[in-house]
C-alpha positions in Angstrom: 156.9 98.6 135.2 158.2 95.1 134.0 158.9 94.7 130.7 156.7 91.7 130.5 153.6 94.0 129.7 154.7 94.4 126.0 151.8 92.9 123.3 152.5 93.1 119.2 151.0 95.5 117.0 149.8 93.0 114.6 148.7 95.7 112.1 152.4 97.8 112.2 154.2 93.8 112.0 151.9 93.6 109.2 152.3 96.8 107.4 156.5 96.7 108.0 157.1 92.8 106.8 155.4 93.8 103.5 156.9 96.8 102.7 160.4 94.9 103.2 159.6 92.6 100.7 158.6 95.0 98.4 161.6 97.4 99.2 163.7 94.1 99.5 163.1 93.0 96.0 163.4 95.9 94.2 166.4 97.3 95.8 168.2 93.1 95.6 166.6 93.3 91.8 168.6 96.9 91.2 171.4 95.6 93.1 171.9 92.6 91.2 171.0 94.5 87.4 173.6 97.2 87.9 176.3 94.7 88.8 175.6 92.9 84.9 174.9 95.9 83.6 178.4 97.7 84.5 180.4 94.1 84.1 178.5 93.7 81.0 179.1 97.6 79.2 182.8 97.6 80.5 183.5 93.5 79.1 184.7 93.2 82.6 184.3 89.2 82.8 181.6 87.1 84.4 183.9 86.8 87.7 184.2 90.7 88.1 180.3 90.7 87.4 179.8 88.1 90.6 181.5 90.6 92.5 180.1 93.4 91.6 176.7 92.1 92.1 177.7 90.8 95.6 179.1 94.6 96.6 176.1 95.5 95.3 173.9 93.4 97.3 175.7 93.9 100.9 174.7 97.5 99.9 171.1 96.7 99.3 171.1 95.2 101.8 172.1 97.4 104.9 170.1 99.7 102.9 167.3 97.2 103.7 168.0 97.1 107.3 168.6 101.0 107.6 165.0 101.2 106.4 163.4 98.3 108.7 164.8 100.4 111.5 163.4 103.8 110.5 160.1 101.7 109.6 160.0 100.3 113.3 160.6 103.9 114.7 157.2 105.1 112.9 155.6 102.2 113.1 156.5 100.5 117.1 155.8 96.7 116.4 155.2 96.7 120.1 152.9 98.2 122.2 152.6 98.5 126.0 149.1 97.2 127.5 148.8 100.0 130.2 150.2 103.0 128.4 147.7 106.1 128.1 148.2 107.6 125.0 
């Protein structure tokens, strides 16, 4: 069976693009909060604070992709026109 017979779940596309933004925000919004709020209790300097809020963010944001993929496995974006389910 060719590949080619593959159509997009418009309601799953739907359902996982908006739960990333919300999931996205929050967890960039944590991300960049904890990194002022530890530069900022420990008078680390705004430079240490940058940094801590980019470490920060990577994390968010493989934590982000992590979840897009776990979302994508429950929820196929694509679905095959002759399957029988």
């Amino acid at each position: 069976m060719p590949s080619s017979d593959k159509s997009i779940n418009w309601t799953s596309l739907i359902t996982i693009c908006s739960v990333a933004v919300l999931i996205g925000t929050e967890l960039l919004g944590a991300a960049w909060a904890s990194g002022w709020a530890l530069a900022g209790f420990f008078q680390l300097g705004p430079t240490v604070e940058v940094i801590l809020q980019g470490v920060f963010g990577l994390i968010a944001l493989y934590a982000i992709f992590v979840f897009l993929r776990q979302a994508s496995r429950v929820e196929p974006i694509f679905k095959r026109e002759g399957a029988s389910s």
